[in-house]
N, C-alpha and C positions, 0 to 999 in steps of 0.2 A: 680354688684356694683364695680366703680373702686377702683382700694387700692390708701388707702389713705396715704398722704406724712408726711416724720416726721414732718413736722413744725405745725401741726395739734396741739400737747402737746404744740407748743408756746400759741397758741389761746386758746385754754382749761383752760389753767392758766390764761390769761388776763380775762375771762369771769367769772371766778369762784366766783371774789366778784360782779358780779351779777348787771345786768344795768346799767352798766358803759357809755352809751348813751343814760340810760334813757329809759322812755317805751311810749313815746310820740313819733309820725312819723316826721320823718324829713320834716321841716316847710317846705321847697319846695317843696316837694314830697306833702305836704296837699294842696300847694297851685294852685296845679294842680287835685282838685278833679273835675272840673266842666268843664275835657276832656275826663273821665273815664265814662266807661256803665255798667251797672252789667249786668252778665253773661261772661262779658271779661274772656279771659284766661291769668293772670298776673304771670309774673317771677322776685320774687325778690332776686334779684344776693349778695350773700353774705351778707346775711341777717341776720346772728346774734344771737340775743335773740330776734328776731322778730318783734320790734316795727313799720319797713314799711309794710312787709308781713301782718300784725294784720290789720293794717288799712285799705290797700285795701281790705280786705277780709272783712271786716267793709261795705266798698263801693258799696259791693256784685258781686264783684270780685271771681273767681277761682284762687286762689293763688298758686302758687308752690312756697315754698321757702327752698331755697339753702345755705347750708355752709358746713365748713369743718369740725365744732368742735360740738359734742354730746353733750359739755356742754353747748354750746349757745340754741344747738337746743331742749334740756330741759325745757331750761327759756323761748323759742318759745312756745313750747307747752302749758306750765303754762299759759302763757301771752294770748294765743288764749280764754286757756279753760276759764280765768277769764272775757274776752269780750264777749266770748260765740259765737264764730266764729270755724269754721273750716279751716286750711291750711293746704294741705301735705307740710311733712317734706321731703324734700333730702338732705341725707348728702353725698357730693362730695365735690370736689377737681376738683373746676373751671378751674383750669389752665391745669389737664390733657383731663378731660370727654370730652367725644363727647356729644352735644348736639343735641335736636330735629331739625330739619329743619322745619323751618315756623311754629311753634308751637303756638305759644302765641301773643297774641293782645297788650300787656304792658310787655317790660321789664324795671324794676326800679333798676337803678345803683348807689345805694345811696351810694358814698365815698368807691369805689373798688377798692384803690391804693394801693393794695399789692404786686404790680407787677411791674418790669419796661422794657422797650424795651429787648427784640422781646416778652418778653410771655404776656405783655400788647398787644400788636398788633394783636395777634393771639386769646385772649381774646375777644378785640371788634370785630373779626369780626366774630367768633362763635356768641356772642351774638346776632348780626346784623341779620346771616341769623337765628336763631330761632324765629326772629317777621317774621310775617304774612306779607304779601303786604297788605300797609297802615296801620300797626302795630306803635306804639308810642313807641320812645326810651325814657325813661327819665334820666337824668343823672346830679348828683353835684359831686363835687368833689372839691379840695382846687388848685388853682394854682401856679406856681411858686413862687409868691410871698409869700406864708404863712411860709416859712423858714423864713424870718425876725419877723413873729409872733409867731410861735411856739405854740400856743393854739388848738394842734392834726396835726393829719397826721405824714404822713412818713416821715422821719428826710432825707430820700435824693430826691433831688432835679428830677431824673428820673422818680420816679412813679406820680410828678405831674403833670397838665396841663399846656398847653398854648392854648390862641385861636390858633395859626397857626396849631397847633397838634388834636383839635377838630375840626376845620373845613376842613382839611385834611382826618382826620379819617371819616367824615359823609360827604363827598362831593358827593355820591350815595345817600343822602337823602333828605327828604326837612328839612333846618331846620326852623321850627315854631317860635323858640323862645332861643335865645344865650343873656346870661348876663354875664358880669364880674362883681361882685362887693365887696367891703368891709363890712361886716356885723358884729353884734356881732353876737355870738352865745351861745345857752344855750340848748348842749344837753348831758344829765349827767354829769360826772366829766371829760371825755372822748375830747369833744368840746367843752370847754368853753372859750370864749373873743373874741376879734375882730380878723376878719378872712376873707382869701382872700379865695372868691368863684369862680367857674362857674358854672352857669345854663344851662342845653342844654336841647329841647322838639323837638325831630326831628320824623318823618312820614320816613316808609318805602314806596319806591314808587308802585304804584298800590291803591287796593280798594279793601277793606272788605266788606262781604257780606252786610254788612247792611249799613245805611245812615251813613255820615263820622260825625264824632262828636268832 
């Protein structure tokens, strides 16, 4: 196991009064169920109190999900057992571990802006090589503009997106599907109000053993 970093007790505290994003899967992440195959091997990337990892595992998905704080990944566990699903739990520290190579069929990057240049960079592309060829990225996240809205995310402007920094980032893959747009948002007390998004569904290139879906 890697050791894990002190900012671990930041996230432990944030987590402790307990679904603070809610226990419902991030609406993009659902509104991509009908590119998912069960039996997938799915990685979801700082995952929390587990409400994406739940749901793919829902989807009949093999979930692995990942974070840094025991207290999240507690209310993961609760959250599984009360859907009556299965996920391993890992608790790591994204930014140092090495990950698998080509492991997984789905990684789900729901709002992983804890980071910004260079260990964001070094991030996406761990993450990148652990899909499979013909593996699906999925990814939201708040773009630069959401500092004029302030309803979640990180209060500095680095750990956001822009398209020219996602399609730079995923220019080795196919992307499927790139949105910007303004939405409200209602997930826990965490994201709530109108909010600047991006959507990315991008394909690792090559082909999974079985028909692409």
């Amino acid at each position: 196991m890697n050791q894990l970093p002190d900012y671990q007790a930041e996230w432990d505290a944030k987590y402790r009064s307990g679904y603070g994003l809610g226990e419902a899967p991030n609406a993009f992440l659902a509104s991509q169920a009908h590119r998912l195959r069960p039996g997938w091997k799915a990685l979801a990337v700082a995952d929390g109190e587990g409400r994406n990892g739940v749901w793919l595992a829902e989807q009949g998905l093999d979930v692995v999900s990942a974070d840094v704080s025991p207290v999240a990944q507690e209310r993961a566990r609760q959250l599984a057992a009360r859907r009556g699903v299965a996920v391993t739990l890992e608790r790591v520290d994204l930014l140092t571990a090495a990950l698998p190579e080509a492991a997984f069929d789905v990684v789900a990057a729901i709002f992983i802006q804890f980071a910004g240049p260079p260990a964001r960079d070094e991030l996406f592309a761990k993450l990148k090589g652990a899909l499979r060829p013909g593996g699906l990225f999925l990814l939201e996240g708040y773009r630069t503009e959401q500092l004029s809205y302030r309803t979640g995310g990180p209060p500095c402007v680095e750990s956001l997106y822009t398209e020219d920094f996602i399609r730079a980032t995923f220019a080795d893959f196919e992307v499927l599907h790139l949105a910007l747009r303004d939405a409200v948002l209602e997930e826990g007390s965490a994201h709530r109000g109108m909010s600047a998004l991006l959507d990315l569904v991008a394909r690792k290139p090559g082909l999974l053993m079985d028909a692409f879906r």
